[in-house]
N, CA, C and O atoms as a GROMACS GRO file, in nm:
protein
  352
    1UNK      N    1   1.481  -0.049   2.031
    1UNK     CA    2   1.525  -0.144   1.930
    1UNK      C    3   1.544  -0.076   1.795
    1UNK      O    4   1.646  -0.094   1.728
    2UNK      N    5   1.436   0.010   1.753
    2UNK     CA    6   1.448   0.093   1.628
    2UNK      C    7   1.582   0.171   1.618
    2UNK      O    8   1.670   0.159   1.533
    3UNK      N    9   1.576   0.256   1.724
    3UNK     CA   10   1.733   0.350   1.768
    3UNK      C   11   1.827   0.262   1.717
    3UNK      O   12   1.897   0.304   1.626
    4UNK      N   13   1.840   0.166   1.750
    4UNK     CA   14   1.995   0.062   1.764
    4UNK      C   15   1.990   0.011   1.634
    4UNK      O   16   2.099   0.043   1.587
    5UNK      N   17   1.934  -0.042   1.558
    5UNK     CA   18   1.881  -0.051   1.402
    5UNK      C   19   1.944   0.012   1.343
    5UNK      O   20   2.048  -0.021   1.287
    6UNK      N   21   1.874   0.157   1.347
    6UNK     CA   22   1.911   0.250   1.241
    6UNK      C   23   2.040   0.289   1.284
    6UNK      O   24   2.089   0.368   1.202
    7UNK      N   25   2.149   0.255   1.423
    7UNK     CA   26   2.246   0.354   1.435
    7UNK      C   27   2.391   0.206   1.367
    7UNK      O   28   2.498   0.223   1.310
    8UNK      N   29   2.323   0.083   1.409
    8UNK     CA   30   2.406  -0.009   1.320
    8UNK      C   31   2.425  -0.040   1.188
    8UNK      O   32   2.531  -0.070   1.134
    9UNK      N   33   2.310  -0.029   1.136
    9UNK     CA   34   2.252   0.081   1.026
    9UNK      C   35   2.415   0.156   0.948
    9UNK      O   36   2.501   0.116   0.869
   10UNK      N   37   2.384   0.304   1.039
   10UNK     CA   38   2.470   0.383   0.986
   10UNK      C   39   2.572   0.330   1.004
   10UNK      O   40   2.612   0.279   0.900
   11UNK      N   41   2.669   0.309   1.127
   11UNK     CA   42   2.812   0.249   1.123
   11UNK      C   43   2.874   0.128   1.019
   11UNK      O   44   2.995   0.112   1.002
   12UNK      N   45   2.764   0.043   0.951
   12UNK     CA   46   2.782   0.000   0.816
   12UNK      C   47   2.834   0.085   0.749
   12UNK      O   48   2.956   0.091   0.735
   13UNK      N   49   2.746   0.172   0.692
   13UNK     CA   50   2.730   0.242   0.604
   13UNK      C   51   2.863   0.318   0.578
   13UNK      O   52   2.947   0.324   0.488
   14UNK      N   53   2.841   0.377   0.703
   14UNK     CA   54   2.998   0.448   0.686
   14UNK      C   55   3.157   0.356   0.700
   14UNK      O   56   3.243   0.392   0.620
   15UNK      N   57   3.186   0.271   0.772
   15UNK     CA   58   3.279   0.193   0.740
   15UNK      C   59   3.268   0.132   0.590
   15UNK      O   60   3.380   0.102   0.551
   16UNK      N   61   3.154   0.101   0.482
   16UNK     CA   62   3.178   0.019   0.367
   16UNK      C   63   3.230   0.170   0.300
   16UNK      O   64   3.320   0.163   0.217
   17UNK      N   65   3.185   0.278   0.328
   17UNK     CA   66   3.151   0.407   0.257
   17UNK      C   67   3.296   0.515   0.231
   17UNK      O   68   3.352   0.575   0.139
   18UNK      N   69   3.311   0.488   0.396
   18UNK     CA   70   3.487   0.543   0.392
   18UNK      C   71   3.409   0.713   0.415
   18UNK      O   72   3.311   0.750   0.479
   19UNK      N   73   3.508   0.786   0.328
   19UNK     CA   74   3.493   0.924   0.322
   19UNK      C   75   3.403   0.952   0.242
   19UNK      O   76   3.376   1.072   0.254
   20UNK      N   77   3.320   0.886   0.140
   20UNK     CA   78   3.167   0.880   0.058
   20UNK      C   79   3.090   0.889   0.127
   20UNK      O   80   3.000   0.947   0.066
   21UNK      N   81   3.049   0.860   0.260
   21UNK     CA   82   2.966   0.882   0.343
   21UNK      C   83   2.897   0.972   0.314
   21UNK      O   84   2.958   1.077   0.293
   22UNK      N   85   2.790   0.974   0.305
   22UNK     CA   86   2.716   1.098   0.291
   22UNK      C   87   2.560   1.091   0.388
   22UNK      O   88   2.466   1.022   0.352
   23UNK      N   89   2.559   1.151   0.478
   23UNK     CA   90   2.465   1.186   0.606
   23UNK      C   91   2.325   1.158   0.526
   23UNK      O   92   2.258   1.055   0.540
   24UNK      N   93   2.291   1.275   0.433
   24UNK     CA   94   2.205   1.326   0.394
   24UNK      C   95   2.141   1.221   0.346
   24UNK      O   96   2.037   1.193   0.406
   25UNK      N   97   2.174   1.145   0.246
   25UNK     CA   98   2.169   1.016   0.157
   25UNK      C   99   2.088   0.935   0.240
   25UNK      O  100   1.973   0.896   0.222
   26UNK      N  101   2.186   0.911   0.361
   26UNK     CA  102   2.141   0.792   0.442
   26UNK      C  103   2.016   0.857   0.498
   26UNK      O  104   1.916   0.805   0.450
   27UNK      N  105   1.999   0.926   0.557
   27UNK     CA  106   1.898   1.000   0.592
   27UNK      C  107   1.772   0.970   0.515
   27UNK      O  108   1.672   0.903   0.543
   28UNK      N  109   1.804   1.034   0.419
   28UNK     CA  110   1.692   1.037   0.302
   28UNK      C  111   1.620   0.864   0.298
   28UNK      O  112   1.508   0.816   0.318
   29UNK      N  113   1.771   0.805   0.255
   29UNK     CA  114   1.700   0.660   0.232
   29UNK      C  115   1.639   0.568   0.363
   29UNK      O  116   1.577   0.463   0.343
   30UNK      N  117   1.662   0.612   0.478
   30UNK     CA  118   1.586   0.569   0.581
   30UNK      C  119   1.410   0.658   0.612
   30UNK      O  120   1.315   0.609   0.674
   31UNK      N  121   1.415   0.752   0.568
   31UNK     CA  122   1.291   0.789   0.583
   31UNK      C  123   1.224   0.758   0.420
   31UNK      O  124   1.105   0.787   0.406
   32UNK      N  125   1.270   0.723   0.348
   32UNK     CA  126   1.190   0.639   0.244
   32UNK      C  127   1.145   0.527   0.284
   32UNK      O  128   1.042   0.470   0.247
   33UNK      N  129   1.255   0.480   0.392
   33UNK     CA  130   1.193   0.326   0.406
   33UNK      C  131   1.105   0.318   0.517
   33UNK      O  132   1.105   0.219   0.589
   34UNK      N  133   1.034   0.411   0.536
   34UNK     CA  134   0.945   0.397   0.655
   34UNK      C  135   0.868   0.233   0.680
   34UNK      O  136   0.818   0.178   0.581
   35UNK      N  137   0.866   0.206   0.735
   35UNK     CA  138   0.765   0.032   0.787
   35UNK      C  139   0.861  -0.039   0.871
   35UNK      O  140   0.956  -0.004   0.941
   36UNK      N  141   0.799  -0.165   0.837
   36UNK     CA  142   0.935  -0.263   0.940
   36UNK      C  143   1.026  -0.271   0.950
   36UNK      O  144   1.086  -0.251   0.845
   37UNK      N  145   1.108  -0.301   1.065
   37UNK     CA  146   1.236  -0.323   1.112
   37UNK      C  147   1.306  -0.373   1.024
   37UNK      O  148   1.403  -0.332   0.960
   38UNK      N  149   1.220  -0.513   1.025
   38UNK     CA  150   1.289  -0.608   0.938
   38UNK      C  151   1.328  -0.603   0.785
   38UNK      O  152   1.411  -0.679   0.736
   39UNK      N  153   1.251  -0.493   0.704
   39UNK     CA  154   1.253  -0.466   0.650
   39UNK      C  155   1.332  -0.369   0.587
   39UNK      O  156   1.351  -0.356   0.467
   40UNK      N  157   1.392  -0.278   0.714
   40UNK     CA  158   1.431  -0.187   0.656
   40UNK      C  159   1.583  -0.130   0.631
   40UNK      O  160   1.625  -0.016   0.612
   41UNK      N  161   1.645  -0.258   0.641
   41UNK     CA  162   1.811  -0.328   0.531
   41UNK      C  163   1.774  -0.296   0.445
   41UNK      O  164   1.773  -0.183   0.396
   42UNK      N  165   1.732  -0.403   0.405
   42UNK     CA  166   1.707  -0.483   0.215
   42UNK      C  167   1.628  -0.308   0.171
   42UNK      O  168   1.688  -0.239   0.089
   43UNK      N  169   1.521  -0.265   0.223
   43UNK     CA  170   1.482  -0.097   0.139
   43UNK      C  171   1.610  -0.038   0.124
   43UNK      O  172   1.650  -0.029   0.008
   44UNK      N  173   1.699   0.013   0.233
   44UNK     CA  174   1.800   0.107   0.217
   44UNK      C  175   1.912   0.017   0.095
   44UNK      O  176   1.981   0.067   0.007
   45UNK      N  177   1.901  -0.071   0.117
   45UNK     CA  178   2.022  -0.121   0.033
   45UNK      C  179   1.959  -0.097  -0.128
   45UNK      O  180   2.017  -0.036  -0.218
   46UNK      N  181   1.847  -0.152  -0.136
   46UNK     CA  182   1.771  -0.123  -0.328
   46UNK      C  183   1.761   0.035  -0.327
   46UNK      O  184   1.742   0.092  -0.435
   47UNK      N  185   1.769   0.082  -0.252
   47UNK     CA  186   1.771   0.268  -0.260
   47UNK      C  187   1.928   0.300  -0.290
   47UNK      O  188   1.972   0.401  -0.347
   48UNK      N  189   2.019   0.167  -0.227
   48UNK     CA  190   2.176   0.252  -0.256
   48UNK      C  191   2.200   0.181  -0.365
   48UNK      O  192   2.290   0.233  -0.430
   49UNK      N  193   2.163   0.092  -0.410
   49UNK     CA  194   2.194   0.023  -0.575
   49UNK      C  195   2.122   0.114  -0.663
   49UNK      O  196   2.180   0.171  -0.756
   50UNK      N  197   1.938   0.139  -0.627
   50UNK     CA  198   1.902   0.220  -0.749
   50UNK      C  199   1.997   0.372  -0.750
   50UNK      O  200   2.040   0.400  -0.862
   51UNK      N  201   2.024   0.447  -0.662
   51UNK     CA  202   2.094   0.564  -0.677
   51UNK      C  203   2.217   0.538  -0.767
   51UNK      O  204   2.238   0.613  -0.863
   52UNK      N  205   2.318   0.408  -0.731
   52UNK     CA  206   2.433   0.394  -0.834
   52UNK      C  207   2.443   0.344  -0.947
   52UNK      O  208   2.539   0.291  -1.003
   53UNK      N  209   2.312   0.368  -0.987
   53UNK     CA  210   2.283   0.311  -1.135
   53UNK      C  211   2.255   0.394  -1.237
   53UNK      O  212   2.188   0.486  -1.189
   54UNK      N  213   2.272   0.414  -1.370
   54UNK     CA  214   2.328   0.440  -1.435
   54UNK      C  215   2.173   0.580  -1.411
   54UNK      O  216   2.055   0.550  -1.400
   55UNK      N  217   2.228   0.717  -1.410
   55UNK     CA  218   2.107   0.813  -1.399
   55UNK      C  219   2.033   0.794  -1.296
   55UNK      O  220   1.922   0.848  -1.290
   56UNK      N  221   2.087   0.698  -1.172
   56UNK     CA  222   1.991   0.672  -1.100
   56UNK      C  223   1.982   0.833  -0.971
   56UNK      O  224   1.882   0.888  -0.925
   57UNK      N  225   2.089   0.855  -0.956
   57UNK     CA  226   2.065   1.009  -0.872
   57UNK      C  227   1.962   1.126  -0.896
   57UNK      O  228   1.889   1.189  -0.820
   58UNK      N  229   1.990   1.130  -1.054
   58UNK     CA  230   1.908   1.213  -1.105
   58UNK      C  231   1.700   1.191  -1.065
   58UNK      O  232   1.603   1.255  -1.025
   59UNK      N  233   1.748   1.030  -1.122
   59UNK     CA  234   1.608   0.995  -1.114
   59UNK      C  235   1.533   1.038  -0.974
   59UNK      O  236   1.428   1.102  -0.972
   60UNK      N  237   1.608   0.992  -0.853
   60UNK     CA  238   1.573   0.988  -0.718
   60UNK      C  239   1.526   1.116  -0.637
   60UNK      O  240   1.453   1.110  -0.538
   61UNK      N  241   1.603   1.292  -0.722
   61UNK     CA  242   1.594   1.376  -0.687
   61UNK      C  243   1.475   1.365  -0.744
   61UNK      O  244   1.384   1.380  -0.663
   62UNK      N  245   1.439   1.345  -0.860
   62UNK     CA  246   1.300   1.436  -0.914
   62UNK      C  247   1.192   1.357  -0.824
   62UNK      O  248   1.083   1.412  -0.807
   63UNK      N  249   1.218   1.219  -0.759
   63UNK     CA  250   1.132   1.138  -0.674
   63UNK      C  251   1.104   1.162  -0.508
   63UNK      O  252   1.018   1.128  -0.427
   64UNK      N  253   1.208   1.230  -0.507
   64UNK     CA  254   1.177   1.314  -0.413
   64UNK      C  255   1.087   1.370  -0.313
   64UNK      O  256   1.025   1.312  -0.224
   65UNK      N  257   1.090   1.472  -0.337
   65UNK     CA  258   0.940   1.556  -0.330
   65UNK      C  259   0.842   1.443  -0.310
   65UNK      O  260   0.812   1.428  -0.191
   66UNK      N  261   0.789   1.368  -0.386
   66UNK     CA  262   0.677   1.289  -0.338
   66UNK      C  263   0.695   1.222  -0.232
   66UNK      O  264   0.600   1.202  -0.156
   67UNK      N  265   0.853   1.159  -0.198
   67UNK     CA  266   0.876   1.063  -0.130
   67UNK      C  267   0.864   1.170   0.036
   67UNK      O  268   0.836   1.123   0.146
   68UNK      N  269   0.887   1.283   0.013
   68UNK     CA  270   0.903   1.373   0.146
   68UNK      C  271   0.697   1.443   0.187
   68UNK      O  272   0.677   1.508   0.290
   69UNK      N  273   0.610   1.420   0.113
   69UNK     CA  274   0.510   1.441   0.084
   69UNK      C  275   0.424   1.303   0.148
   69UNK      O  276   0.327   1.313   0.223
   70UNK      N  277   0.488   1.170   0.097
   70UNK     CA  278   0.377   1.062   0.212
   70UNK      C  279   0.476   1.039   0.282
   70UNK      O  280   0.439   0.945   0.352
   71UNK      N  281   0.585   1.067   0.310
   71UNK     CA  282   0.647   1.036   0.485
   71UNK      C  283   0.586   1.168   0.555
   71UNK      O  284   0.548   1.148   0.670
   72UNK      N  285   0.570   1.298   0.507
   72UNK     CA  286   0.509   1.356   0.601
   72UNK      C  287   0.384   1.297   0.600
   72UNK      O  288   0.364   1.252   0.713
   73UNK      N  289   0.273   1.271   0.513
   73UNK     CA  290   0.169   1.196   0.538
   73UNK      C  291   0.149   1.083   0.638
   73UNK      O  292   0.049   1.073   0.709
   74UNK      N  293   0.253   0.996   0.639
   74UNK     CA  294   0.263   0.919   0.682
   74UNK      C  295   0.286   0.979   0.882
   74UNK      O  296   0.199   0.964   0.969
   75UNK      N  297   0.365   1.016   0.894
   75UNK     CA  298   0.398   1.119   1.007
   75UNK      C  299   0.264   1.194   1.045
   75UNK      O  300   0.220   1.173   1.158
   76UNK      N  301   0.227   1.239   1.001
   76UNK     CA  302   0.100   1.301   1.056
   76UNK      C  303  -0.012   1.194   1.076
   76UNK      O  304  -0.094   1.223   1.163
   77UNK      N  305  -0.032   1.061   1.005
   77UNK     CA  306  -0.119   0.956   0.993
   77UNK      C  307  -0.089   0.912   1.186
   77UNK      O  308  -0.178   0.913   1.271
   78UNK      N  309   0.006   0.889   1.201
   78UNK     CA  310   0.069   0.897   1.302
   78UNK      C  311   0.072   0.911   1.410
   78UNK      O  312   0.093   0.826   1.497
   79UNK      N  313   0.050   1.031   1.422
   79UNK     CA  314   0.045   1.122   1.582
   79UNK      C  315  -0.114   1.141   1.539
   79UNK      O  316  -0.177   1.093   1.633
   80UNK      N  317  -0.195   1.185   1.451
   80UNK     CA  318  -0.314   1.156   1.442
   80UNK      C  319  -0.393   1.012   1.537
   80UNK      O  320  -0.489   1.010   1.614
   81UNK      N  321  -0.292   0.892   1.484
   81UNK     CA  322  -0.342   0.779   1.573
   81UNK      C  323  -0.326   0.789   1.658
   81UNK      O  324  -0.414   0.762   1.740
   82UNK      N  325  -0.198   0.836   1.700
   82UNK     CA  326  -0.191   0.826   1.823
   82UNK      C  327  -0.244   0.934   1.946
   82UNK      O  328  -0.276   0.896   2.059
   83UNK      N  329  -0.247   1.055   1.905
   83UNK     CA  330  -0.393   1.123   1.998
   83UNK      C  331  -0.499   1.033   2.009
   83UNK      O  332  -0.515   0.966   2.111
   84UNK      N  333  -0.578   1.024   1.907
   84UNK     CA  334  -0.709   0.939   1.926
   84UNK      C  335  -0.708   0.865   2.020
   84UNK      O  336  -0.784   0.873   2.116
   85UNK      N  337  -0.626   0.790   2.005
   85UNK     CA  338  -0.578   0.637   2.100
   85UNK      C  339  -0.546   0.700   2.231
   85UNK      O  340  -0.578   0.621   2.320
   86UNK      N  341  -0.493   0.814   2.282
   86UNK     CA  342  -0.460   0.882   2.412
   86UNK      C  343  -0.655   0.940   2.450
   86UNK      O  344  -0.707   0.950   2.561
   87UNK      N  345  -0.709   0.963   2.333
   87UNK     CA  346  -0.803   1.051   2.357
   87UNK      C  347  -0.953   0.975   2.410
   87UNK      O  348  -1.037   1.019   2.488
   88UNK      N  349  -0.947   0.820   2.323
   88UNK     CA  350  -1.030   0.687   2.363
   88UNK      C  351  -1.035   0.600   2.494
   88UNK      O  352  -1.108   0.501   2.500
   0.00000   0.00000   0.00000
């Protein structure tokens, strides 16, 4: 269900996007939005408004780094549970 999400997801993206498309972007703003399904439209979409706002690119790079710092956290929180849970 997640797979099919994120790949309807992208085919938005790129049909509203045209040749703006940009992989990376989308990328980025889906692993910011780590959590629910349901949730995770409405994140990518306030990630593509804050980026087109006025300095908002700039802002997002320097945010970065942190944001790639608790998704790996988050990622390791993760497979951490989930050994345990194989290991219990």
């Amino acid at each position: 269900m997640g797979e099919r999400m994120i790949r309807q997801l992208r085919s938005k993206k790129e049909e509203s996007d045209g040749s703006e498309f940009d992989v990376r972007e989308f990328h980025a703003d889906y692993l910011a939005c780590l959590g629910f399904l349901d949730e995770l439209e409405e994140c990518v979409a306030e990630r593509e408004a804050e980026r087109r706002s006025p300095g908002g690119k700039a802002r997002m790079r320097a945010e970065s780094g942190a944001s790639r710092t608790t998704t790996m956290t988050a990622g390791m929180l993760m497979a951490v549970t989930w050994l345990l849970m194989r290991l219990l």
